[in-house]
Structure formats: C-alpha cells, structure tokens
N, C-alpha and C positions, 0 to 999 in steps of 0.2 A: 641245425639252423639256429641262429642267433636270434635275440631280439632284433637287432638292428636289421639282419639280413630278410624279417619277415615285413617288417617296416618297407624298407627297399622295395620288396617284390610287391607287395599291395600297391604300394606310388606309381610303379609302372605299369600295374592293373588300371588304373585311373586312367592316365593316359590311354591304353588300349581300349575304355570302355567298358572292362570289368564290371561286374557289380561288387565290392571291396564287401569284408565281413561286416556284422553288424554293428556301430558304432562305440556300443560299451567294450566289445573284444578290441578295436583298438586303441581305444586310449588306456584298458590294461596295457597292452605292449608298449604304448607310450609311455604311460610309468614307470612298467620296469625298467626301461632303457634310460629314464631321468633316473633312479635311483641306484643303476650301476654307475651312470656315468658322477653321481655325486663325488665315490669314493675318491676317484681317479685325480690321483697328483697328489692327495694328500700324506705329509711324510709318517714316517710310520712311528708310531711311541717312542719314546725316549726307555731303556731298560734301566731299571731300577738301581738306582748303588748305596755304596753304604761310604763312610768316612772313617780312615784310621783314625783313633782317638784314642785317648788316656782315660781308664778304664779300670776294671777287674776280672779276670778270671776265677771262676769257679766250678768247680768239676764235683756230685757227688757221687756216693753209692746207696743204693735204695733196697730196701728189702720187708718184708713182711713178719711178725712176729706174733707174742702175746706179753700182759704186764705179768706180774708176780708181785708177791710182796707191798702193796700198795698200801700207803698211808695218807692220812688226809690232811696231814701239814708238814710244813719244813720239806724233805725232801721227798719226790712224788713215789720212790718204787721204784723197781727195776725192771724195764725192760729184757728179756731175751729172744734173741732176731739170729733165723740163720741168713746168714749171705753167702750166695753162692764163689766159688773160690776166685774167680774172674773180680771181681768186687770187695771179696774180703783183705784181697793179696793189699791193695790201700788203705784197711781201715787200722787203725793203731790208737793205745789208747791217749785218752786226753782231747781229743777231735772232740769237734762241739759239732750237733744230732738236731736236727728237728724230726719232729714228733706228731702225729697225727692219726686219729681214733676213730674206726667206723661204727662205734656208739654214739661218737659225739662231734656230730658236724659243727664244724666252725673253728672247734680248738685245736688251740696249736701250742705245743708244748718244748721247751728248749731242753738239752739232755747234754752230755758227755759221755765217750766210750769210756769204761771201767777195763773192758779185759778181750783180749781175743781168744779162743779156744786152741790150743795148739794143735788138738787132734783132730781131724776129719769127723764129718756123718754123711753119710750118702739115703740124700732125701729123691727118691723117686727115680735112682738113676744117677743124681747129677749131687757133685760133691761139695761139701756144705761146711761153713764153720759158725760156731754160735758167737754172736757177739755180745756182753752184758754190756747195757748202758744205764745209767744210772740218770733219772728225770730229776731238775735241779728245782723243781716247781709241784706243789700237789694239790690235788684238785678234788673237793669234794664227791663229781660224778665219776672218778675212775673205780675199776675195780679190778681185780684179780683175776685175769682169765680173757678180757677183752682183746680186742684186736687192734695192731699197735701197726702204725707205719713208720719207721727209720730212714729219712735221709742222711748218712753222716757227708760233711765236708772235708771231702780227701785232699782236695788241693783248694789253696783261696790266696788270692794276690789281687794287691792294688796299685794302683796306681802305675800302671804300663800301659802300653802299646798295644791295643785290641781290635780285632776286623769281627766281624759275625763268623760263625763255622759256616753257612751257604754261599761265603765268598771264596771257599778255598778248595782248590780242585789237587787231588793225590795223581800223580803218577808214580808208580814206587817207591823211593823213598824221597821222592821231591815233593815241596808244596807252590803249589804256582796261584796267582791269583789275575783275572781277566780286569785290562786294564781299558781305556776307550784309545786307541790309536786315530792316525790317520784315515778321514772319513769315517769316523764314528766304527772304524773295525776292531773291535776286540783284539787285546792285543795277549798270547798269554806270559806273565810276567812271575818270576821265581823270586820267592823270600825265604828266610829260613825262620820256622816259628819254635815258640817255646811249648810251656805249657798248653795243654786244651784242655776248657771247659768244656759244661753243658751246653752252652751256648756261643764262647765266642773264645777266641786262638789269643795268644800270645803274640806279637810280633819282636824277635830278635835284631833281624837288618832286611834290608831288601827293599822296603819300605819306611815312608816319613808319613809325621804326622798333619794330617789334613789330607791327606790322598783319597782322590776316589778311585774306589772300585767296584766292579759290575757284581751284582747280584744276579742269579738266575729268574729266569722271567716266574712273574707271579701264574699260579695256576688257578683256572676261574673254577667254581662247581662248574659249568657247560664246555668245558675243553676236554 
C-alpha cells in the first residue's frame, strides 16, 4: 500500500467516524507523499559530453627500475628499467622519459632512452626487456641503488583532431562514438580514429571539429 492509498483510506475513515491514527503519524505520510510527488515532472539530467577539438595525443609506457652510475652534475646517471615486452615492443631509443623517485617526492627528472636490450629476462614469470636511459639532469639527492620510475613517451602528436578515450565505444574492429539524436536519444555513430593515447583518441574522419559527443554517465561514491 502507497502513501497515497493510506492517506485515501484514513479520509474515508473520517467520513465513517473512524478515529484516524495519531496526528504526527499523519502528517509523516503527508510528507512523504509531498516529497515523492516533488520529483515528479522534473526532466532528467542532461549526460555529460565532451567537444572534438584540436589537441594532442600522447600514449606512454611506464615501468619500474633502479639508477646506477650516478653523478652530481652535468648528466644525472643511468637509469636501468625492465619493461615488460607488451611496453617494451614501443620503446626505441632517443624517446624522451620522465622520471620519478620514491626517495624523493616531488622530483621529477627528464631523461632519454639510450638502448633497448635485444635479449629477453623473464622476471617472475613474465618477459622482460631492460631499457638503459640516460637522465639529462643531476641531482644532488640521487644515488645509486634508489628506486627510479620511467614513463617513456611512445607516441606524442599535436595539433589534431582529439575526443577523450571514455567517448569511444569498440565493437570489433569498429570505433563508434554516441551522439545526442532525435529526443535527446543517443544515437551510435562510427568514425575512424588514429592514434590512441593515455587519455584521448585520435580522430581520422567520421567526425568534425566542434561536435559533441556523449560521455558515459558520471559515477557517484553512493551508486
């Protein structure tokens, strides 16, 4: 039974002479029933979009290592970092490297790959190639032995045709992007993209610039 419908039955209680519950129990029910009926009619959110625009793409590969060799001026040391083969298969040398130290929060250090290893290691299972990069910067607090983080940048382009990646939906080897159709219905629409970053796609054709399109709905912590 509803708010509404226990509302009803008490009114008709009055009428027959009833004695109705006691007055704070109904003007609860009253409430609740002004607070469903608040929602009622109002439209539902707008979902979120994003704007093709001209932009950059950048894609890295990340991995974990230790320095060697370190000196306290002119060039900082050598990093070596394995990367797993998934990651390594883009790294080549001459890529420019950021750098990042869990001795030393804050710093951040720029680097180049010097060399990839030709040969395999299989670290824990899972197959590994060392990459040497060489830190173009040196730093008093590094040392020999610390713990080094490597981003290198595999892919980087400017000045193109970019969506976010959580605008772009895969079905095999298509990429479609949801557009607002007729009565605000999602419409799904196919482009063909180029590169993909870490964060945002390439657009080839399919799409112009200034278009919107639908992002997926925001998720709350309480959803």
């Amino acid at each position: 039974m509803t708010h509404i419908d226990r509302l009803r039955r008490d009114l008709a209680r009055v009428g027959a002479g009833v004695v109705l519950p006691p007055l704070p129990v109904v003007l609860s029910l009253l409430l609740a029933v002004l607070a469903g009926l608040s929602g009622c009619g109002q439209p539902a959110p707008a979902p979120p979009t994003a704007t093709v625009r001209v932009g950059s793409v950048e894609r890295t590969a990340s991995a974990v290592g230790a320095l060697s060799g370190v000196t306290s001026g002119g060039p900082g040391g050598v990093a070596v970092v394995p990367f797993e083969e998934s990651g390594a298969a883009a790294v080549q040398p001459g890529q420019s490297v950021r750098l990042t130290f869990d001795a030393i929060p804050g710093l951040e250090q720029a680097g180049s790959v010097l060399a990839v290893a030709p040969e395999p290691v299989n670290i824990s299972g899972v197959t590994n190639y060392y990459v040497t990069i060489v830190l173009t910067q040196g730093d008093p607090r590094l040392r020999a032995g610390q713990t080094v983080r490597a981003a290198v940048t595999v892919t980087a382009l400017s000045n193109v045709l970019v969506l976010p990646n959580s605008a772009v939906t895969k079905q095999g080897p298509l990429s479609f992007v949801r557009i607002s159709g007729p009565g605000g219905q999602p419409v799904l629409t196919p482009f063909v993209p180029g590169a993909v970053g870490d964060d945002t796609t390439q657009v080839l054709s399919g799409l112009g610039e200034g278009q919107q399109v639908l992002l997926p709905p925001a998720t709350g912590a309480g959803s």
